[in-house]
C-alpha positions in Angstrom: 232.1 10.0 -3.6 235.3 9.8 -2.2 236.6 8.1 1.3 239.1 9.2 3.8 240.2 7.0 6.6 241.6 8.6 9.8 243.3 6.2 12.5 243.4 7.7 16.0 244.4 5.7 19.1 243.2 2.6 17.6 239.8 3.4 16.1 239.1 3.8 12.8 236.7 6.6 11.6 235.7 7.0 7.9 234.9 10.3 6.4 232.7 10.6 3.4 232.7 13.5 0.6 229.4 13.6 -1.0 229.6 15.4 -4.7 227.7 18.9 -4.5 225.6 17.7 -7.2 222.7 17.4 -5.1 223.9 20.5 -2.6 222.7 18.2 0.8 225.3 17.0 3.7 224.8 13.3 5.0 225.7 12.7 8.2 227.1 9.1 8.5 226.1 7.0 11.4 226.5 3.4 12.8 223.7 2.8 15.5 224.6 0.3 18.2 227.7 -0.8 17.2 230.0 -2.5 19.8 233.5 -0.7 19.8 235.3 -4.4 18.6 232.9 -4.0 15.1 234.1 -1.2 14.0 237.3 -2.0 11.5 236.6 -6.0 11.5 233.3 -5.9 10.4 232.6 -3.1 7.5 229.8 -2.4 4.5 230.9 -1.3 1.6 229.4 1.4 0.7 228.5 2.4 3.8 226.4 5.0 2.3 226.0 6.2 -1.1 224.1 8.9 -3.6 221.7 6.9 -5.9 220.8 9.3 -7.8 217.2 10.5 -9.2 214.2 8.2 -9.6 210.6 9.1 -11.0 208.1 9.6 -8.7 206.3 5.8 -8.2 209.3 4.0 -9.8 211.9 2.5 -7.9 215.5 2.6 -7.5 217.9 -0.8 -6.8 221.4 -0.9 -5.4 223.6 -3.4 -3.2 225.9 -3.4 -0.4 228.7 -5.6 1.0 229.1 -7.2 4.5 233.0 -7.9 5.0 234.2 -9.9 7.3 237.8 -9.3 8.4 237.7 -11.0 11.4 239.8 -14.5 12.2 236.2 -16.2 12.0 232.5 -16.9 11.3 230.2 -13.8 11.6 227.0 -14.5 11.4 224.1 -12.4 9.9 220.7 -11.8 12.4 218.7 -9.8 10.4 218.6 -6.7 7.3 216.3 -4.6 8.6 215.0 -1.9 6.1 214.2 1.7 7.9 210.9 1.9 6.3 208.3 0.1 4.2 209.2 1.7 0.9 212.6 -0.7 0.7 212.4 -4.3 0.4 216.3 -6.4 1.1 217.4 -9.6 0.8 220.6 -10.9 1.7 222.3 -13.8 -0.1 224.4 -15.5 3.0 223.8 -15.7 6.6 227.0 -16.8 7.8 229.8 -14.8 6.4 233.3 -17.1 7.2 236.7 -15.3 7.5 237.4 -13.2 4.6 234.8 -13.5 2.8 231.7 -11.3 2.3 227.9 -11.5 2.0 226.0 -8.8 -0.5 222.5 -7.1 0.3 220.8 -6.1 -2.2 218.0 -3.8 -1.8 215.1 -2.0 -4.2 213.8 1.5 -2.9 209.9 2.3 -4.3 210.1 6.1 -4.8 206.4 6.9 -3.1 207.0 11.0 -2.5 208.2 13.4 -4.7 211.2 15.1 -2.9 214.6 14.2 -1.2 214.9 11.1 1.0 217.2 9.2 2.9 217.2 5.6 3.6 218.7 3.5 6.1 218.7 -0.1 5.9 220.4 -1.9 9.7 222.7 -4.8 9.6 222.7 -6.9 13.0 225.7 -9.0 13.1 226.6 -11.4 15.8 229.7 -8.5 16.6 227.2 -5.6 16.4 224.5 -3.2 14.5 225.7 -1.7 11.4 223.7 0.7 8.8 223.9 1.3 5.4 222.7 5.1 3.9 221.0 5.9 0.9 220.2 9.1 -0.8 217.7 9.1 -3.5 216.2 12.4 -4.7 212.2 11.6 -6.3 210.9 14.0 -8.9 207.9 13.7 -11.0 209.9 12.8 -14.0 213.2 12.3 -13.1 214.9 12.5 -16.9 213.0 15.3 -17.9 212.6 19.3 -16.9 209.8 21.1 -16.8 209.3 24.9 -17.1 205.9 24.4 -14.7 204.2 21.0 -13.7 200.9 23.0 -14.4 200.3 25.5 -17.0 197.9 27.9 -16.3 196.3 30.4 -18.9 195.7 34.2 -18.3 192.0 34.9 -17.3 190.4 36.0 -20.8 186.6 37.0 -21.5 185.0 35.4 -23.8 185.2 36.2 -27.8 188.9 36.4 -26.8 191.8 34.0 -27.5 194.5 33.2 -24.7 197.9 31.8 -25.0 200.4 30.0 -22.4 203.3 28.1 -23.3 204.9 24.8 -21.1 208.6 24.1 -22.5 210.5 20.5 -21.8 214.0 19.0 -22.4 215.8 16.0 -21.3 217.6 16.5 -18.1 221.0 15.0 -19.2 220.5 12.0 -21.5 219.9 14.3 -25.2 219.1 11.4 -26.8 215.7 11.1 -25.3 213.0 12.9 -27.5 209.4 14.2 -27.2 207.8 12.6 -29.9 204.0 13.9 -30.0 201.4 16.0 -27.4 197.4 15.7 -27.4 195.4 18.0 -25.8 192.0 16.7 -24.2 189.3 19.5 -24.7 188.8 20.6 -28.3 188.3 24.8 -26.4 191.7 24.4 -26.3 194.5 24.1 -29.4 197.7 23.1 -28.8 201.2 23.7 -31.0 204.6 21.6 -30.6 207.5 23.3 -31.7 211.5 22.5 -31.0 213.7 25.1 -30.4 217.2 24.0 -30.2 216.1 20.2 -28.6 213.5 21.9 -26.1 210.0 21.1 -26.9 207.8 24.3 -26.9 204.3 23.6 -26.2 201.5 26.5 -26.9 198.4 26.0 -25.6 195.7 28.8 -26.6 192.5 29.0 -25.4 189.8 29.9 -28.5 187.1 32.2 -28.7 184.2 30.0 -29.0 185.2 29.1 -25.0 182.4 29.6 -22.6 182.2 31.5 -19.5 183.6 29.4 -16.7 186.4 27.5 -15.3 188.5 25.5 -18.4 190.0 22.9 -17.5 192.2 20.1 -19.8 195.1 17.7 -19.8 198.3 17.6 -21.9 199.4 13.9 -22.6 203.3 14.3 -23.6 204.5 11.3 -24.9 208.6 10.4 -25.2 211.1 7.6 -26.4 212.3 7.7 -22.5 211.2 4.0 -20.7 210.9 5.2 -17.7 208.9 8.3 -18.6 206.7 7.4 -22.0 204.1 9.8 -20.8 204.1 12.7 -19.3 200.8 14.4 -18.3 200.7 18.3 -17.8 197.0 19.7 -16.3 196.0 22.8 -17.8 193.5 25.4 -16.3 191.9 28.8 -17.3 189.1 31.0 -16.3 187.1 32.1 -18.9 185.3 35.6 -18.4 181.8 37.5 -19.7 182.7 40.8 -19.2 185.5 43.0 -17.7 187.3 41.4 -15.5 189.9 42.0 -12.5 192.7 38.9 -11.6 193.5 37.9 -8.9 190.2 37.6 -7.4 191.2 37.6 -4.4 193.4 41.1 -3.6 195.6 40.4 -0.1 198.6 43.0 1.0 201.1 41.7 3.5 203.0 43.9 5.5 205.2 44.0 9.2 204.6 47.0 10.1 202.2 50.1 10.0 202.8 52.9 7.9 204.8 50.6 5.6 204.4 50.9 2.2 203.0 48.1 0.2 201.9 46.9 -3.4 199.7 44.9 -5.5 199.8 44.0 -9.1 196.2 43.6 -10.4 195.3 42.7 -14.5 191.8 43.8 -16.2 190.9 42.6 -19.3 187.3 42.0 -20.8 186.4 45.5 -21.8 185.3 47.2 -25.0 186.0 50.6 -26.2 187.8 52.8 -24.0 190.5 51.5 -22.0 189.4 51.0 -18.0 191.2 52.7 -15.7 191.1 51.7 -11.5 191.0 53.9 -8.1 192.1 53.2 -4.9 192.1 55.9 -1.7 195.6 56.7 -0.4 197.3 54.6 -4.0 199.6 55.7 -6.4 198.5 53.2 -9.7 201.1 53.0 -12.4 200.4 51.1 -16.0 202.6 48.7 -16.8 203.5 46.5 -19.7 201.0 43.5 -19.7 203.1 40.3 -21.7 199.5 39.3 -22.9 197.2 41.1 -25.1 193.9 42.4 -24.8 194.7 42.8 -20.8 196.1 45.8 -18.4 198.7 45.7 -15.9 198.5 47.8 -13.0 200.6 48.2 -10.1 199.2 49.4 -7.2 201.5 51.2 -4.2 200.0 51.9 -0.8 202.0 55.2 0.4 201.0 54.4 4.6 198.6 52.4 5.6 197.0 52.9 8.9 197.8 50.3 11.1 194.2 50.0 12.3 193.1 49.7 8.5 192.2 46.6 7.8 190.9 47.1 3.9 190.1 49.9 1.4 187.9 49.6 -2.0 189.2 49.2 -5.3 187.0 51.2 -7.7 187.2 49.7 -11.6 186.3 52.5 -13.6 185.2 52.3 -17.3 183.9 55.7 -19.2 183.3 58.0 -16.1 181.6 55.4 -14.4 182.5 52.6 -11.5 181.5 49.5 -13.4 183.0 47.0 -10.2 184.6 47.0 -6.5 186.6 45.1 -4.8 188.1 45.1 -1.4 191.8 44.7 -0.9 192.9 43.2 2.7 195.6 43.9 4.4 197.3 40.9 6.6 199.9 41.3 9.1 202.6 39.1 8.5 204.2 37.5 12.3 206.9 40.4 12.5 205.3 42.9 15.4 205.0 46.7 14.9 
Protein backbone atom coordinates (compact mmCIF):
# COMPACT_ATOMS: atom_id res chain seq x y z
CA UNK A 1 0.00 0.00 0.00
CA UNK A 2 1.47 3.15 -0.54
CA UNK A 3 0.71 6.75 1.10
CA UNK A 4 0.59 10.23 -0.24
CA UNK A 5 0.31 13.28 1.87
CA UNK A 6 -1.13 16.45 0.26
CA UNK A 7 -0.97 19.84 2.51
CA UNK A 8 -3.54 22.37 1.44
CA UNK A 9 -4.21 25.63 3.50
CA UNK A 10 -3.19 23.95 6.56
CA UNK A 11 -4.97 20.59 6.55
CA UNK A 12 -3.43 17.54 5.99
CA UNK A 13 -5.30 14.88 3.84
CA UNK A 14 -3.72 11.41 3.26
CA UNK A 15 -4.37 9.41 0.14
CA UNK A 16 -4.10 5.71 0.12
CA UNK A 17 -3.21 3.28 -3.01
CA UNK A 18 -4.55 -0.03 -2.40
CA UNK A 19 -2.68 -2.90 -4.61
CA UNK A 20 -5.09 -4.24 -7.38
CA UNK A 21 -4.60 -7.56 -6.00
CA UNK A 22 -7.99 -7.74 -4.68
CA UNK A 23 -9.54 -5.36 -7.65
CA UNK A 24 -11.87 -3.31 -4.72
CA UNK A 25 -11.47 0.65 -3.94
CA UNK A 26 -11.63 1.63 -0.12
CA UNK A 27 -12.84 4.72 0.59
CA UNK A 28 -10.94 6.16 3.66
CA UNK A 29 -12.95 7.95 6.32
CA UNK A 30 -12.45 9.58 9.87
CA UNK A 31 -15.97 9.97 11.46
CA UNK A 32 -16.27 12.77 13.98
CA UNK A 33 -13.17 14.11 14.01
CA UNK A 34 -12.63 17.70 15.32
CA UNK A 35 -10.60 19.71 12.66
CA UNK A 36 -7.49 20.29 15.53
CA UNK A 37 -7.11 16.03 15.39
CA UNK A 38 -6.35 15.77 12.24
CA UNK A 39 -2.26 15.90 11.79
CA UNK A 40 -1.61 15.82 15.81
CA UNK A 41 -3.29 12.85 16.54
CA UNK A 42 -2.82 9.96 13.71
CA UNK A 43 -3.13 5.82 13.45
CA UNK A 44 -0.80 4.19 11.66
CA UNK A 45 -2.08 2.34 9.45
CA UNK A 46 -5.06 4.05 9.09
CA UNK A 47 -6.35 1.38 7.03
CA UNK A 48 -4.79 -1.65 5.61
CA UNK A 49 -5.43 -5.05 3.20
CA UNK A 50 -5.12 -8.07 5.53
CA UNK A 51 -5.26 -10.38 3.21
CA UNK A 52 -7.29 -13.81 2.90
CA UNK A 53 -8.53 -15.82 5.93
CA UNK A 54 -10.47 -19.27 5.88
CA UNK A 55 -13.89 -19.17 6.40
CA UNK A 56 -14.38 -19.58 10.55
CA UNK A 57 -10.72 -18.73 11.24
CA UNK A 58 -9.64 -15.45 12.21
CA UNK A 59 -7.38 -12.90 11.11
CA UNK A 60 -5.10 -10.55 13.83
CA UNK A 61 -3.39 -7.26 13.08
CA UNK A 62 -2.50 -3.93 15.14
CA UNK A 63 -2.52 -0.34 14.86
CA UNK A 64 -0.82 2.67 16.31
CA UNK A 65 -2.26 5.78 18.23
CA UNK A 66 0.47 8.70 17.86
CA UNK A 67 0.41 11.40 19.74
CA UNK A 68 2.19 14.51 18.23
CA UNK A 69 0.71 16.90 20.27
CA UNK A 70 2.71 19.13 23.10
CA UNK A 71 0.74 16.83 25.74
CA UNK A 72 -1.29 14.04 27.28
CA UNK A 73 -4.05 12.45 25.01
CA UNK A 74 -6.02 10.36 26.62
CA UNK A 75 -7.73 7.15 25.15
CA UNK A 76 -11.96 6.90 25.87
CA UNK A 77 -12.72 3.97 24.22
CA UNK A 78 -11.73 1.20 20.94
CA UNK A 79 -14.76 0.54 19.78
CA UNK A 80 -15.01 -2.41 17.23
CA UNK A 81 -17.68 -1.83 14.27
CA UNK A 82 -19.14 -5.24 14.80
CA UNK A 83 -19.18 -8.37 16.92
CA UNK A 84 -16.85 -10.42 14.79
CA UNK A 85 -13.65 -8.18 16.15
CA UNK A 86 -12.60 -8.23 19.52
CA UNK A 87 -9.58 -5.06 20.57
CA UNK A 88 -7.62 -4.32 23.21
CA UNK A 89 -5.51 -1.39 23.75
CA UNK A 90 -2.32 -1.48 25.76
CA UNK A 91 -2.27 2.41 27.19
CA UNK A 92 -4.93 4.74 27.99
CA UNK A 93 -3.08 7.83 28.29
CA UNK A 94 -0.75 8.39 25.52
CA UNK A 95 1.93 11.43 26.76
CA UNK A 96 3.65 13.62 24.21
CA UNK A 97 5.41 11.72 21.61
CA UNK A 98 4.79 8.64 22.43
CA UNK A 99 2.23 6.13 21.09
CA UNK A 100 -0.30 3.44 22.37
CA UNK A 101 -0.88 0.16 19.92
CA UNK A 102 -4.41 -1.60 19.45
CA UNK A 103 -4.36 -4.71 18.67
CA UNK A 104 -7.19 -6.38 17.27
CA UNK A 105 -8.33 -10.21 16.06
CA UNK A 106 -11.14 -10.40 13.21
CA UNK A 107 -13.26 -13.94 13.38
CA UNK A 108 -13.94 -14.58 9.64
CA UNK A 109 -17.88 -15.72 10.04
CA UNK A 110 -18.98 -15.19 6.12
CA UNK A 111 -17.50 -16.35 3.18
CA UNK A 112 -16.93 -13.19 0.94
CA UNK A 113 -15.29 -9.60 1.09
CA UNK A 114 -15.60 -7.48 4.28
CA UNK A 115 -14.58 -4.49 5.65
CA UNK A 116 -13.97 -3.61 9.17
CA UNK A 117 -13.80 -0.53 11.04
CA UNK A 118 -12.66 -0.39 14.43
CA UNK A 119 -13.31 3.79 16.16
CA UNK A 120 -10.78 5.47 18.27
CA UNK A 121 -12.30 8.25 20.75
CA UNK A 122 -9.58 10.33 21.86
CA UNK A 123 -9.94 13.21 24.26
CA UNK A 124 -9.07 15.53 20.72
CA UNK A 125 -11.57 13.56 18.64
CA UNK A 126 -13.01 10.22 16.90
CA UNK A 127 -10.60 8.45 14.70
CA UNK A 128 -11.17 5.00 12.72
CA UNK A 129 -9.00 2.44 11.66
CA UNK A 130 -10.08 0.18 8.15
CA UNK A 131 -9.60 -3.19 7.51
CA UNK A 132 -10.03 -5.30 4.46
CA UNK A 133 -10.16 -8.99 4.84
CA UNK A 134 -11.39 -11.18 1.90
CA UNK A 135 -13.04 -14.90 3.59
CA UNK A 136 -13.09 -17.91 1.37
CA UNK A 137 -13.82 -21.39 2.29
CA UNK A 138 -10.17 -22.36 2.20
CA UNK A 139 -8.23 -19.52 1.79
CA UNK A 140 -4.66 -21.36 0.75
CA UNK A 141 -6.24 -23.53 -1.55
CA UNK A 142 -8.32 -23.33 -5.15
CA UNK A 143 -10.95 -25.29 -6.02
CA UNK A 144 -12.20 -26.08 -9.56
CA UNK A 145 -16.00 -26.46 -7.87
CA UNK A 146 -16.91 -26.40 -4.04
CA UNK A 147 -19.43 -29.22 -5.07
CA UNK A 148 -18.92 -31.79 -7.67
CA UNK A 149 -21.75 -32.99 -9.17
CA UNK A 150 -21.98 -36.25 -11.50
CA UNK A 151 -23.90 -36.56 -14.79
CA UNK A 152 -27.41 -38.12 -14.38
CA UNK A 153 -26.70 -41.94 -15.39
CA UNK A 154 -29.24 -45.03 -15.36
CA UNK A 155 -28.53 -47.70 -13.72
CA UNK A 156 -26.04 -50.65 -14.97
CA UNK A 157 -24.09 -47.60 -16.06
CA UNK A 158 -20.90 -46.03 -14.66
CA UNK A 159 -20.46 -42.12 -14.36
CA UNK A 160 -17.42 -39.98 -13.96
CA UNK A 161 -16.79 -36.28 -12.64
CA UNK A 162 -13.51 -35.02 -11.71
CA UNK A 163 -12.84 -31.96 -8.79
CA UNK A 164 -9.07 -30.63 -9.24
CA UNK A 165 -7.09 -28.62 -6.25
CA UNK A 166 -3.80 -26.69 -5.93
CA UNK A 167 -2.32 -24.45 -3.45
CA UNK A 168 -3.12 -20.91 -4.01
CA UNK A 169 0.42 -19.47 -3.64
CA UNK A 170 2.37 -21.27 -0.90
CA UNK A 171 3.60 -24.65 -3.41
CA UNK A 172 4.84 -26.18 -0.62
CA UNK A 173 1.56 -27.17 0.82
CA UNK A 174 0.52 -30.66 -0.43
CA UNK A 175 -2.68 -32.90 -0.65
CA UNK A 176 -1.64 -35.85 0.96
CA UNK A 177 -4.67 -38.45 0.80
CA UNK A 178 -8.78 -38.30 -0.24
CA UNK A 179 -11.54 -40.81 1.20
CA UNK A 180 -14.76 -41.03 -0.17
CA UNK A 181 -17.76 -41.88 2.16
CA UNK A 182 -20.20 -44.22 0.16
CA UNK A 183 -18.66 -47.36 -1.23
CA UNK A 184 -21.46 -46.62 -4.80
CA UNK A 185 -18.90 -44.30 -5.35
CA UNK A 186 -14.85 -44.90 -6.23
CA UNK A 187 -12.69 -42.30 -6.12
CA UNK A 188 -8.89 -41.88 -7.90
CA UNK A 189 -6.12 -39.18 -6.79
CA UNK A 190 -3.80 -38.33 -9.38
CA UNK A 191 -1.18 -35.19 -9.61
CA UNK A 192 -0.73 -33.52 -12.61
CA UNK A 193 1.98 -31.08 -12.51
CA UNK A 194 1.37 -30.21 -8.37
CA UNK A 195 -2.62 -30.15 -8.96
CA UNK A 196 -4.44 -32.87 -7.34
CA UNK A 197 -6.93 -34.55 -9.77
CA UNK A 198 -9.70 -36.21 -8.05
CA UNK A 199 -12.09 -38.75 -10.17
CA UNK A 200 -14.96 -39.69 -8.71
CA UNK A 201 -17.09 -42.43 -10.72
CA UNK A 202 -20.24 -43.60 -9.81
CA UNK A 203 -20.50 -47.73 -10.35
CA UNK A 204 -23.00 -49.77 -11.85
CA UNK A 205 -24.28 -51.68 -8.98
CA UNK A 206 -25.80 -47.94 -7.91
CA UNK A 207 -29.45 -47.93 -7.26
CA UNK A 208 -32.06 -45.78 -8.66
CA UNK A 209 -32.26 -42.54 -6.77
CA UNK A 210 -30.53 -39.56 -5.56
CA UNK A 211 -26.49 -40.44 -4.53
CA UNK A 212 -25.24 -38.51 -2.38
CA UNK A 213 -21.47 -38.66 -0.62
CA UNK A 214 -18.62 -36.64 0.91
CA UNK A 215 -14.99 -36.17 -0.12
CA UNK A 216 -12.69 -35.73 2.99
CA UNK A 217 -9.37 -33.99 1.35
CA UNK A 218 -6.76 -33.96 3.78
CA UNK A 219 -3.39 -31.54 3.47
CA UNK A 220 0.00 -30.55 5.30
CA UNK A 221 -1.64 -26.88 5.37
CA UNK A 222 -2.46 -25.87 9.32
CA UNK A 223 -5.00 -23.90 8.66
CA UNK A 224 -6.70 -26.09 6.18
CA UNK A 225 -5.95 -30.04 7.23
CA UNK A 226 -9.23 -30.93 5.84
CA UNK A 227 -11.06 -30.05 3.20
CA UNK A 228 -14.55 -31.55 2.62
CA UNK A 229 -16.10 -31.56 -1.01
CA UNK A 230 -20.03 -32.85 -1.09
CA UNK A 231 -20.73 -34.92 -4.02
CA UNK A 232 -24.24 -35.64 -5.61
CA UNK A 233 -25.78 -37.71 -8.52
CA UNK A 234 -29.00 -38.88 -9.66
CA UNK A 235 -29.19 -42.28 -10.55
CA UNK A 236 -31.75 -43.29 -13.35
CA UNK A 237 -33.96 -46.73 -14.30
CA UNK A 238 -34.61 -46.01 -17.63
CA UNK A 239 -34.18 -43.29 -20.38
CA UNK A 240 -33.88 -40.32 -19.01
CA UNK A 241 -34.02 -36.42 -19.96
CA UNK A 242 -31.68 -33.72 -17.65
CA UNK A 243 -32.53 -30.98 -16.63
CA UNK A 244 -35.79 -31.95 -15.19
CA UNK A 245 -36.94 -29.02 -15.14
CA UNK A 246 -36.85 -27.25 -18.97
CA UNK A 247 -37.29 -23.21 -18.47
CA UNK A 248 -36.60 -20.65 -21.63
CA UNK A 249 -35.95 -17.07 -20.80
CA UNK A 250 -36.51 -14.43 -23.15
CA UNK A 251 -37.27 -10.19 -23.38
CA UNK A 252 -39.19 -10.19 -25.97
CA UNK A 253 -41.68 -12.04 -28.29
CA UNK A 254 -40.76 -13.58 -31.36
CA UNK A 255 -37.24 -13.80 -30.06
CA UNK A 256 -35.43 -16.70 -30.69
CA UNK A 257 -34.42 -18.86 -27.82
CA UNK A 258 -32.52 -22.23 -26.81
CA UNK A 259 -32.20 -25.10 -24.62
CA UNK A 260 -29.61 -27.66 -24.19
CA UNK A 261 -31.29 -30.90 -22.97
CA UNK A 262 -29.06 -34.63 -22.34
CA UNK A 263 -30.83 -38.21 -22.62
CA UNK A 264 -29.21 -41.04 -21.60
CA UNK A 265 -30.62 -44.43 -20.23
CA UNK A 266 -31.66 -46.08 -23.42
CA UNK A 267 -30.95 -49.38 -25.14
CA UNK A 268 -30.67 -50.15 -28.80
CA UNK A 269 -31.39 -47.49 -31.09
CA UNK A 270 -30.34 -44.19 -30.30
CA UNK A 271 -33.55 -41.70 -29.05
CA UNK A 272 -34.21 -38.97 -30.94
CA UNK A 273 -36.59 -35.75 -29.44
CA UNK A 274 -39.43 -33.37 -31.08
CA UNK A 275 -40.49 -30.17 -30.28
CA UNK A 276 -43.32 -27.95 -32.46
CA UNK A 277 -41.80 -24.81 -34.05
CA UNK A 278 -37.71 -26.25 -32.94
CA UNK A 279 -34.83 -26.74 -34.99
CA UNK A 280 -32.83 -29.80 -32.68
CA UNK A 281 -29.25 -30.18 -33.52
CA UNK A 282 -26.91 -33.27 -31.97
CA UNK A 283 -24.17 -32.20 -30.38
CA UNK A 284 -20.96 -33.71 -28.89
CA UNK A 285 -21.93 -35.00 -25.32
CA UNK A 286 -18.26 -34.97 -23.14
CA UNK A 287 -19.80 -38.09 -21.30
CA UNK A 288 -20.53 -41.35 -22.63
CA UNK A 289 -23.48 -43.37 -22.96
CA UNK A 290 -25.56 -39.76 -23.03
CA UNK A 291 -26.94 -37.36 -26.01
CA UNK A 292 -26.58 -33.79 -26.29
CA UNK A 293 -29.18 -31.78 -27.90
CA UNK A 294 -29.61 -28.31 -28.55
CA UNK A 295 -32.87 -27.07 -28.93
CA UNK A 296 -33.54 -23.47 -30.95
CA UNK A 297 -36.99 -21.85 -30.78
CA UNK A 298 -37.30 -20.03 -34.31
CA UNK A 299 -40.41 -17.29 -32.77
CA UNK A 300 -42.17 -17.87 -30.01
CA UNK A 301 -45.58 -16.39 -29.73
CA UNK A 302 -45.62 -14.01 -27.13
CA UNK A 303 -48.94 -15.39 -25.75
CA UNK A 304 -47.19 -18.96 -25.61
CA UNK A 305 -46.51 -19.85 -22.47
CA UNK A 306 -45.09 -23.65 -23.03
CA UNK A 307 -44.91 -26.30 -25.79
CA UNK A 308 -44.31 -30.27 -25.39
CA UNK A 309 -41.11 -31.97 -25.73
CA UNK A 310 -41.81 -35.41 -27.30
CA UNK A 311 -38.79 -38.14 -26.46
CA UNK A 312 -38.96 -40.45 -29.12
CA UNK A 313 -37.35 -44.04 -29.01
CA UNK A 314 -38.09 -46.59 -32.12
CA UNK A 315 -41.12 -44.73 -33.80
CA UNK A 316 -42.72 -44.32 -30.68
CA UNK A 317 -43.06 -41.26 -27.87
CA UNK A 318 -41.70 -43.11 -24.90
CA UNK A 319 -41.92 -39.51 -22.52
CA UNK A 320 -43.09 -35.63 -22.54
CA UNK A 321 -42.14 -32.95 -21.00
CA UNK A 322 -43.16 -29.34 -21.05
CA UNK A 323 -40.77 -26.60 -21.64
CA UNK A 324 -41.82 -22.93 -20.02
CA UNK A 325 -41.17 -20.03 -21.29
CA UNK A 326 -40.42 -17.00 -18.57
CA UNK A 327 -40.25 -13.42 -19.40
CA UNK A 328 -37.28 -11.94 -18.11
CA UNK A 329 -38.02 -7.91 -16.55
CA UNK A 330 -37.12 -6.33 -20.08
CA UNK A 331 -40.81 -5.32 -21.61
CA UNK A 332 -41.79 -6.26 -25.21
Amino acid sequence: MRMFFLERKGILRILFHVPASLSLSMVMLLSSCKPQTAGVVLLAPTSENLGLVDLHGAVSGSFKILNKTPGAVAINAVVPGCGCTVADLDKKVIQSGESSTVKFTIKAERAGRKTIDIRVDTSLGALKYLGLIEVLEHANWVLSTPTLALPDSAVGVEASHEVTIRARTDKSLKVTGALIDNPLLSLNLTYESGVAVLKVTKLKDAPEGLLTAKINVTTTDPQSENIVIPVFTVVHSGIFLTPSQLIVARSKANEEAGLDVTVGGWKGSKPSLEVDGADIANVESTSPGLLAFKISFRSPAKNEASKRLKLIKDGAVVKEYTILFVANNERD
